[in-house]
MIBA-67239 format. One record per residue (C-alpha): residue number from 1; residue in one letter; x, y, z. Coordinates in steps of 0.25 Angstrom, whole numbers. Example, Ala and Ser with C-alpha at 12.3 -4.5 7.8 and 13.67 -1.06 7.14 Angstrom:
2
1;a;49;-18;31 $
2;s;55;-4;29 $
REM end
This chain:
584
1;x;762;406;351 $
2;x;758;407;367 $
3;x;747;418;363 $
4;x;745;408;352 $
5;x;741;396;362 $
6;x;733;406;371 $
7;x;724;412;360 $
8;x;722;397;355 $
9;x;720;392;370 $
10;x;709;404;372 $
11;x;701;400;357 $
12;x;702;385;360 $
13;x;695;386;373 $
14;x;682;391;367 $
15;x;684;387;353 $
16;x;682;373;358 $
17;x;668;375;361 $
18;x;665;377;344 $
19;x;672;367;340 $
20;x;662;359;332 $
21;x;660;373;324 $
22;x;675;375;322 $
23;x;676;360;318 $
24;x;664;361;308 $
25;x;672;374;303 $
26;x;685;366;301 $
27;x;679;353;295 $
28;x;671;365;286 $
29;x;684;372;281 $
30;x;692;358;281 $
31;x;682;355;270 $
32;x;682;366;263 $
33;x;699;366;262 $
34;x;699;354;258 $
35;x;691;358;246 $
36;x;697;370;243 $
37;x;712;367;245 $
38;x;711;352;240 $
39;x;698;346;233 $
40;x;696;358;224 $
41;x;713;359;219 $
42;x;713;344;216 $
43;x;700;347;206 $
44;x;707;358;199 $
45;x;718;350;197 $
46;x;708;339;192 $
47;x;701;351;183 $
48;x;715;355;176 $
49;x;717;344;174 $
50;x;706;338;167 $
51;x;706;352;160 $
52;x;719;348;155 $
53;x;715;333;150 $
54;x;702;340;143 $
55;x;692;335;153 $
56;x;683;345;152 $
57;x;670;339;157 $
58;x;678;333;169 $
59;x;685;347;170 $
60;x;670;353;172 $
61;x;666;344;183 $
62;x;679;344;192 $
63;x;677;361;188 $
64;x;661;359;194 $
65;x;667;351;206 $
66;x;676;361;209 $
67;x;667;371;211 $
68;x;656;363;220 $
69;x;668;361;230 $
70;x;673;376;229 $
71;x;657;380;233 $
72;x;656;367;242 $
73;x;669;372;251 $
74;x;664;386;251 $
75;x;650;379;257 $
76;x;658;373;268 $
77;x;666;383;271 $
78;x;654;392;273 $
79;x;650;379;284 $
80;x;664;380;290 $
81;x;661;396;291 $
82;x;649;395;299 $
83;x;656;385;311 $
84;x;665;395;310 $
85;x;658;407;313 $
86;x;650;400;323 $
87;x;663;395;330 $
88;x;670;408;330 $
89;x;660;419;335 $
90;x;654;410;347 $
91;x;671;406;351 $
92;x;673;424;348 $
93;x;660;425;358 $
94;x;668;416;369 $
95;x;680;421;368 $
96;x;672;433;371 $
97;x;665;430;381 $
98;x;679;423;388 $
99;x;688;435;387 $
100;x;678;445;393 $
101;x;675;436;404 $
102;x;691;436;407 $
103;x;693;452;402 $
104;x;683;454;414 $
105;x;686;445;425 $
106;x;697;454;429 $
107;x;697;463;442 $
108;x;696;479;440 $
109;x;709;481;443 $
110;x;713;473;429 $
111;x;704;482;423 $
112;x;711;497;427 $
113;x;722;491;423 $
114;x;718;490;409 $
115;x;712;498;398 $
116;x;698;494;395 $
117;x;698;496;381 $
118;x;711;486;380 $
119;x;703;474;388 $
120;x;691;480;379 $
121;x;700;478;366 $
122;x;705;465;372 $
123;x;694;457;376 $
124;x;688;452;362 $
125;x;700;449;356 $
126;x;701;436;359 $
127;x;686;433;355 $
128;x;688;442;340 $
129;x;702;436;339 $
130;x;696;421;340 $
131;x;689;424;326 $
132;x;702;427;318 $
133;x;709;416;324 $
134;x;699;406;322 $
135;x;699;411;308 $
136;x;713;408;306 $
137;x;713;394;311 $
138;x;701;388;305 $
139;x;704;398;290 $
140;x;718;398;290 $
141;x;725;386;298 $
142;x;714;377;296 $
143;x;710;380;284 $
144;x;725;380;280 $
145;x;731;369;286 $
146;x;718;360;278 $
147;x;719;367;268 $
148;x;735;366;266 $
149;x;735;350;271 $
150;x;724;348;258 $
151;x;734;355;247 $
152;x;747;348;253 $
153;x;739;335;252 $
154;x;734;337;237 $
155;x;750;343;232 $
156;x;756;331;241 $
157;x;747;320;234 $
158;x;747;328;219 $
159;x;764;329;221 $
160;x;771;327;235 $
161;x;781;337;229 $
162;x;771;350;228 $
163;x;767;344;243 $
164;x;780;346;249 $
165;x;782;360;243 $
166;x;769;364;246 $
167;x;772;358;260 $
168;x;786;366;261 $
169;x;779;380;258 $
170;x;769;375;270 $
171;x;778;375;280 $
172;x;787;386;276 $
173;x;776;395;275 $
174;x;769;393;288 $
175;x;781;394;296 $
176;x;784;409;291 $
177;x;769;411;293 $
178;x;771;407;308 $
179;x;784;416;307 $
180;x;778;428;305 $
181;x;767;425;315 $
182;x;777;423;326 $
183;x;785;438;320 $
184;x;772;445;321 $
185;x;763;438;333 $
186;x;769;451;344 $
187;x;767;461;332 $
188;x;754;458;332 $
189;x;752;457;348 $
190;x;760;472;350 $
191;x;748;475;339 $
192;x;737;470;347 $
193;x;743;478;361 $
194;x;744;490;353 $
195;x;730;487;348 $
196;x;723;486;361 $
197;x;730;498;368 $
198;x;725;506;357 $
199;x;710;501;357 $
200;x;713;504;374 $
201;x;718;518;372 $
202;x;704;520;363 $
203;x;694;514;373 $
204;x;700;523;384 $
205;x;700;535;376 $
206;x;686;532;372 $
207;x;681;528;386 $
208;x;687;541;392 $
209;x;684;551;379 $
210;x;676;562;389 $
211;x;690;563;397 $
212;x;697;563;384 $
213;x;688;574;380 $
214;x;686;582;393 $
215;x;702;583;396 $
216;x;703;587;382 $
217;x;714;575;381 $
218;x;711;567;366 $
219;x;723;575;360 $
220;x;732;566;372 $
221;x;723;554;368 $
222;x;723;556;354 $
223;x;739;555;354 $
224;x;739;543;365 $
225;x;729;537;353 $
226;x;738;541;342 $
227;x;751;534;352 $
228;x;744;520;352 $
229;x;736;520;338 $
230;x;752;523;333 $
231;x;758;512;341 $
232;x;746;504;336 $
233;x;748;506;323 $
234;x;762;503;326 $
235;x;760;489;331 $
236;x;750;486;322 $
237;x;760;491;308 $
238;x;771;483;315 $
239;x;763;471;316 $
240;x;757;472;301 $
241;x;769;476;293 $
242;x;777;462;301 $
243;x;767;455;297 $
244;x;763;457;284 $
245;x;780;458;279 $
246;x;779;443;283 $
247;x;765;441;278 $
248;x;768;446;264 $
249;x;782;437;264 $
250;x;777;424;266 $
251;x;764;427;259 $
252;x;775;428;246 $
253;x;777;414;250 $
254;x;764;407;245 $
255;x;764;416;232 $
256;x;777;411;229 $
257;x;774;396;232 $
258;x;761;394;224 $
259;x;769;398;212 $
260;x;781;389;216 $
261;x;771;377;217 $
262;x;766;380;204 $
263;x;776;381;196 $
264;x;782;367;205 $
265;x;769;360;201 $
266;x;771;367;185 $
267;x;784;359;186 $
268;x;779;346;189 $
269;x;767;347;179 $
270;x;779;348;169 $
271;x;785;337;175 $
272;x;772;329;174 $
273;x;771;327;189 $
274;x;758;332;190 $
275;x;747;340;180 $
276;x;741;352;175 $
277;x;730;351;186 $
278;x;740;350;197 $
279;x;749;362;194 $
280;x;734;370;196 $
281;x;730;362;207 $
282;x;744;366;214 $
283;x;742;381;211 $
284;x;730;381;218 $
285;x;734;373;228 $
286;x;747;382;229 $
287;x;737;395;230 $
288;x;729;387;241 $
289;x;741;383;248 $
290;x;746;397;247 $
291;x;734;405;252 $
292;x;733;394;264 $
293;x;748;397;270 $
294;x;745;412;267 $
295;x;732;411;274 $
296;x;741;404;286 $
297;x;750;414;286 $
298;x;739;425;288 $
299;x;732;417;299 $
300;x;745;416;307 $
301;x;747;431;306 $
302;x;733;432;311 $
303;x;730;423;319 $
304;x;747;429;327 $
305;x;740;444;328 $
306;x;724;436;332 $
307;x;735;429;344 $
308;x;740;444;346 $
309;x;727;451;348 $
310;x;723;440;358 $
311;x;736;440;368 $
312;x;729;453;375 $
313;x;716;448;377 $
314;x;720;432;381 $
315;x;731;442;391 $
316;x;719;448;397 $
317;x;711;434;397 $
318;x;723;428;405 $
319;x;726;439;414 $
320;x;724;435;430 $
321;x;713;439;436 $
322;x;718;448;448 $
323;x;706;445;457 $
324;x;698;430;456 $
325;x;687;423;462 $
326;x;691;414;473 $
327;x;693;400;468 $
328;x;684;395;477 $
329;x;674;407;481 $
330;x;667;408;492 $
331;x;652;409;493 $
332;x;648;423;493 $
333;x;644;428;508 $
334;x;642;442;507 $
335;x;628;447;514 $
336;x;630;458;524 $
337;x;644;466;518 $
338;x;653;466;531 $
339;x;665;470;524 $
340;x;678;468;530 $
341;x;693;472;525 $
342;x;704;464;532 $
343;x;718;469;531 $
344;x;717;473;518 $
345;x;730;476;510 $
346;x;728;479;496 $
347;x;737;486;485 $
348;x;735;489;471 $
349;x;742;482;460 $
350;x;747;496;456 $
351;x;754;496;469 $
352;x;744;505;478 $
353;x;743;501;492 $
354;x;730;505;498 $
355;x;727;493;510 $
356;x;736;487;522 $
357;x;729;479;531 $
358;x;718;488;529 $
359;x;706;482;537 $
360;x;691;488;536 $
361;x;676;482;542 $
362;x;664;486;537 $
363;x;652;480;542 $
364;x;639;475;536 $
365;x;629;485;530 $
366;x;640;496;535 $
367;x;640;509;526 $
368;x;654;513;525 $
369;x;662;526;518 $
370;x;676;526;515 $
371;x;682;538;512 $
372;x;697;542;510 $
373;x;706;548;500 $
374;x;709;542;486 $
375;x;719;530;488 $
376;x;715;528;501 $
377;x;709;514;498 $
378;x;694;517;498 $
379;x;689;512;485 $
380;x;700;501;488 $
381;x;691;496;498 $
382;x;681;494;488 $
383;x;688;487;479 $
384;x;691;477;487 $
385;x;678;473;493 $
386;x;674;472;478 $
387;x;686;464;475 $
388;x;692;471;464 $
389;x;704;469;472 $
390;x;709;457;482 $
391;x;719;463;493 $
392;x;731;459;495 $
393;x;729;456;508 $
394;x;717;454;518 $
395;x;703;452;517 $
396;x;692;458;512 $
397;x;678;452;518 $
398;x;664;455;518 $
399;x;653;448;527 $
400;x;667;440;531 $
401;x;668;434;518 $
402;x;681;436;509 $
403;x;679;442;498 $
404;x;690;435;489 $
405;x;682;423;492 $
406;x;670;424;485 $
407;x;668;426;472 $
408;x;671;442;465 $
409;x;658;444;461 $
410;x;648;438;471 $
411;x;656;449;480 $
412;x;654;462;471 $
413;x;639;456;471 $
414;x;638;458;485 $
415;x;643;474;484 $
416;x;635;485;477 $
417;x;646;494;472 $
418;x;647;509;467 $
419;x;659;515;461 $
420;x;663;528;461 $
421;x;661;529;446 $
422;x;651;521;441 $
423;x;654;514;427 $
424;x;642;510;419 $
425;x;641;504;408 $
426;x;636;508;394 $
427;x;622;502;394 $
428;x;609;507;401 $
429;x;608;514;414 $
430;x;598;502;419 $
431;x;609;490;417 $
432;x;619;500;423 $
433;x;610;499;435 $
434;x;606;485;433 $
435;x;621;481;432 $
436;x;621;480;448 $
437;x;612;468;447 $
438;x;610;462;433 $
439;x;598;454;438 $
440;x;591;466;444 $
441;x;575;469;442 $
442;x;572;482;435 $
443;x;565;488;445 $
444;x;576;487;452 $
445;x;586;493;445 $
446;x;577;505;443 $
447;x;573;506;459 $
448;x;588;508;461 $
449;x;591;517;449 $
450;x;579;527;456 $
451;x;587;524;470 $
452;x;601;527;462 $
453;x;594;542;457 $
454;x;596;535;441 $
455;x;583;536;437 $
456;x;584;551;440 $
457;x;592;554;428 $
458;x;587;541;420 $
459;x;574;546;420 $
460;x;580;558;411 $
461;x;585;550;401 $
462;x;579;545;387 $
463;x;583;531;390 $
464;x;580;529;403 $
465;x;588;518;409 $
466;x;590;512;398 $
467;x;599;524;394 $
468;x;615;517;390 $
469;x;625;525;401 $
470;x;636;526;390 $
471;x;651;519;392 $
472;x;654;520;406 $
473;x;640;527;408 $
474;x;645;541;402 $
475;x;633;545;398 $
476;x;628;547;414 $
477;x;633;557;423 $
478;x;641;553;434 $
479;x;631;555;442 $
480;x;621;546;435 $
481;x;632;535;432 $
482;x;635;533;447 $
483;x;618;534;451 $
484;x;618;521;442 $
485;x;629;515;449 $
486;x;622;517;461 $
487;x;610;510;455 $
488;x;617;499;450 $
489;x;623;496;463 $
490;x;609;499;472 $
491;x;604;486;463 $
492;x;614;478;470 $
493;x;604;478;481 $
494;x;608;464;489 $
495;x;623;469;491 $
496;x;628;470;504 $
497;x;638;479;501 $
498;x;639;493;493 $
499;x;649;501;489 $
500;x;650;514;485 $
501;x;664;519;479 $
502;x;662;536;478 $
503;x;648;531;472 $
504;x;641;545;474 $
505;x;654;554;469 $
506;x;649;555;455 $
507;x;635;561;460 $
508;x;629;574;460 $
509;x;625;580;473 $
510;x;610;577;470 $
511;x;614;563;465 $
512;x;623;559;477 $
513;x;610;564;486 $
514;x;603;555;478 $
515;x;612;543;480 $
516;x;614;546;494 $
517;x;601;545;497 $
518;x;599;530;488 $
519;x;614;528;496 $
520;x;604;523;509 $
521;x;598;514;502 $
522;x;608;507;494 $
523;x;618;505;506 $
524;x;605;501;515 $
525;x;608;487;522 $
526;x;622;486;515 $
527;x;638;487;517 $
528;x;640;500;512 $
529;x;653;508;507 $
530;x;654;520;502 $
531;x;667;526;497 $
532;x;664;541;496 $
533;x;673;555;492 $
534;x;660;562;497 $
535;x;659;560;512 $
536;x;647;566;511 $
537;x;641;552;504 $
538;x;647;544;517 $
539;x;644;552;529 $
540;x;633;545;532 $
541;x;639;531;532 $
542;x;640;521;545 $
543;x;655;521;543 $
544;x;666;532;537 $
545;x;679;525;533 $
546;x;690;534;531 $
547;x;702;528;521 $
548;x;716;534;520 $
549;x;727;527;513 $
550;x;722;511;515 $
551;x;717;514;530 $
552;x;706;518;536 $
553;x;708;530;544 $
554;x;696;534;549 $
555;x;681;526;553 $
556;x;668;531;557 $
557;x;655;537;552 $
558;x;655;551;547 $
559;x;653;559;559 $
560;x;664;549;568 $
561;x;675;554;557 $
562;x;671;568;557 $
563;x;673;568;573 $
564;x;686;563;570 $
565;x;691;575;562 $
566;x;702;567;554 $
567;x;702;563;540 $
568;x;687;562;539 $
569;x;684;574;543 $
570;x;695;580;535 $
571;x;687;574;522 $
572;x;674;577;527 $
573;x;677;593;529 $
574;x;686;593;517 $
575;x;670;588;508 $
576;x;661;596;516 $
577;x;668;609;515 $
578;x;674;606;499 $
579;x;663;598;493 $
580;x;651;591;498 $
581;x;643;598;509 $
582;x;634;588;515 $
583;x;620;591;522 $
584;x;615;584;534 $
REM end
């Protein structure tokens, strides 16, 4: 019933903006119920009957009448249709629209923790779902409870006795109806769990099939597959075969009572309490009744499993956001990109501690290289200043303005930002670039692809620019993937500060010359940091900052570390003499 209000709660909200289209649907099928399950019934009687005195002719033109209200309701039902349809596509496209603006307002860290095929699976449920539960309501319970209200009328009026039974059978059979709903509501919620993990475990496979191929490792999927296709296959069984052994006893119901009635109404015709033309008119009132519960009775069992397939989406919708604008944010001051760390301490919800007090100053149009082991905070740092995470303690300022102040995004448009794996997505190369400023000139975009070194392999392909990446842009090197990146980020031009998280790892020899040589001109002028495995890419920076375990260890440009001979050193000799030999 909770899950009930929530769903109802969530389709009010935006159903109220069609109402005139839901009401003109209503008044459409109230009409066309009436005629059905009322008007027409009472004619037939009126038909046997004169049949039964011998009046043909009139006979003929209660017949003719009959069949002008049967087409004249489907006409009007076809109206009723149409509201409808309108009605239902444009609440779909809003509840669409509504639950990917909340699946997406969450920070990145809700996102690992989660498989993105589930949230995929999850997202337009609540949207789809709105279709078969409006169904219900206006086909089933509308159209029943009109529907029913009509017959119970016409019986009460034609014999209060046929009313009170046909009334007993009501209210019997929609309290088991709302019985079984309430024995197979959680089924059908374990079925819709199980669903969604098993549409998860496909996307994963899918999105990584060349590691599934290259570790020769589908057998071990295979059977992981096999393991959740048989647990949903399980659910899903469990759920079926409890529903359905109710379903098909109470469906015995409405069977057995349209031949009770009849034979009660047979009865009375003996006892002259009613005529030929009535016994008829209650057996097809009886068939109509009968089919009106039954229909109720499905609609409860679908509209309990709709509910079901909605509680993980409306979970997600209602989930807090871990990181928020301010409630009153700050105008955004952010022009120079002095950036200042103050007693930062910070630990990861999986319980990893990396900062205690940790303070760090870099000034304006500074350019920084952090290096350090793995875990040793660097990309932490990063994360921070981008605000993917708050601290637990301290601040984090830039040009002395709190970051948790201002707004999320008018921060991250002030940094240009290169990750250590650049992720496009699957459309062309040129919005992939245009992504780092959506209102950017062509001429632009291409200027910075030609600094980036893109348009030396794009000139080589039948597509140009206009050639799709493929998911996750798999269809590009690594190399070529992260000289887009670079591109994309050189269009953000106007921010003061760029980041670069092991930007040039993926890059060939002859690629990282190229990007290093492009590097002077995108960190010209701004606050620059560069987290780099290759020392090779930071030795010419103002500032060599040295991270161990949350700490800075050792500060200072490339030639004061070496004359140190500590740690520094250590790394440095360690790349010259096993990987990378650097020329002057």
């Amino acid at each position: 019933m909770k899950n009930t209000k929530k769903v109802f709660s969530y389709l009010w909200k935006f159903l109220k903006k069609y109402k005139i289209s839901f009401f003109g649907s209503a008044i459409s099928f109230f009409i066309v119920t009436l005629l059905q399950n009322t008007t027409v019934p009472l004619y037939v009687k009126k038909l046997v009957n004169e049949i039964n005195t011998g009046g043909i002719d009139e006979a003929f033109r209660v017949g003719v009448l009959i069949l002008i209200l049967l087409v004249l309701s489907r006409f009007i039902a076809w109206i009723g249709e149409r509201f409808l349809i309108y009605a239902q596509t444009h609440l779909a496209e809003d509840l669409h629209t509504f639950s990917f603006t909340k699946f997406t307002r969450h920070s990145p860290n809700f996102y690992a923790n989660r498989l993105t095929g589930s949230l995929i699976e999850k997202l337009p449920r609540l949207g789809e779902n709105s279709l078969q539960i409006t169904n219900n309501v206006t086909y089933n319970f509308f159209f029943t409870a009109v529907a029913v209200v009509g017959i119970l009328f016409v019986l009460f009026r034609e014999n209060y006795k046929l009313g009170i039974l046909f009334s007993v059978f009501l209210v019997v059979y929609v309290l088991l109806a709302f019985l079984v709903a309430k024995k197979v509501s959680p089924l059908f919620e374990e079925r819709s769990r199980a669903k969604s993990s098993f549409r998860a475990l496909i996307a994963d496979i899918i999105g990584n099939i060349q590691i599934v191929k290259v570790f020769s490792a589908l057998p071990y999927e295979k059977k992981k597959f096999r393991e959740v296709n048989r647990l949903l296959g399980e659910k899903r069984e469990h759920a079926w075969v409890v529903s359905t052994n109710y379903q098909y006893l109470i469906k015995v119901i409405p069977s057995l009572f349209i031949g009770i009635v009849t034979l009660y109404s047979i009865h009375l015709l003996k006892l002259g309490m009613v005529s030929a033309g009535t016994v008829v008119m209650v057996f097809l009132l009886g068939r109509r009744f009968g089919m009106h519960v039954e229909w109720l009775s499905n609609s409860i069992k679908w509209l309990s499993s709709t509910i079901s397939d909605c509680v993980e989406s409306i979970e997600i919708i209602e989930t807090e956001v871990d990181l928020k604008n301010p409630r009153n944010p700050e105008e955004c001051r952010i022009q120079k990109g002095d950036i200042r760390f103050e007693n930062i301490s910070f630990t990861y919800k999986n319980g990893e501690h990396v900062f205690e007090n940790f303070s760090l100053t870099i000034p304006a149009g500074q350019r920084v290289g952090i290096v350090g082991k793995s875990g040793s905070g660097k990309t932490t740092l990063v994360k921070l200043l981008l605000r993917f995470y708050d601290p637990d303690s301290g601040v984090v300022t830039i040009d002395g303005q709190d970051i948790s102040k201002i707004r999320i995004d008018d921060l991250r448009k002030h940094i240009a930002y290169i990750p250590q794996e650049t992720v496009l997505f699957h459309r062309s190369i040129y919005e992939n670039i245009a992504y780092g400023k959506l209102n950017a000139e062509k001429d632009d975009i291409l200027r910075v692809a030609k600094d980036a070194y893109v348009d030396e392999f794009v000139r080589n392909l039948k597509d140009g620019y206009e050639t799709r990446v493929g998911e996750r842009g798999i269809k590009l090197s690594g190399g070529q993937r992260q000289r887009v990146g670079i591109a994309r980020a050189m269009l953000r031009e106007d921010a003061p500060i760029l980041i670069l998280d092991e930007a040039t790892s993926s890059l060939d020899s002859m690629s990282e010359h190229y990007i290093q040589e492009s590097f002077e001109k995108l960190s010209q002028n701004r606050t620059t940091i560069v987290i780099a495995h290759r020392l090779s890419t930071i030795q010419k920076m103002d500032r060599i900052i040295v991270m161990e375990e949350g700490k800075v260890i050792e500060d200072g440009t490339h030639q004061e570390l070496l004359s140190n001979n500590a740690f520094y050193t250590q790394l440095w000799n360690s790349q010259v003499n096993g990987f990378i030999q650097d020329e002057e």
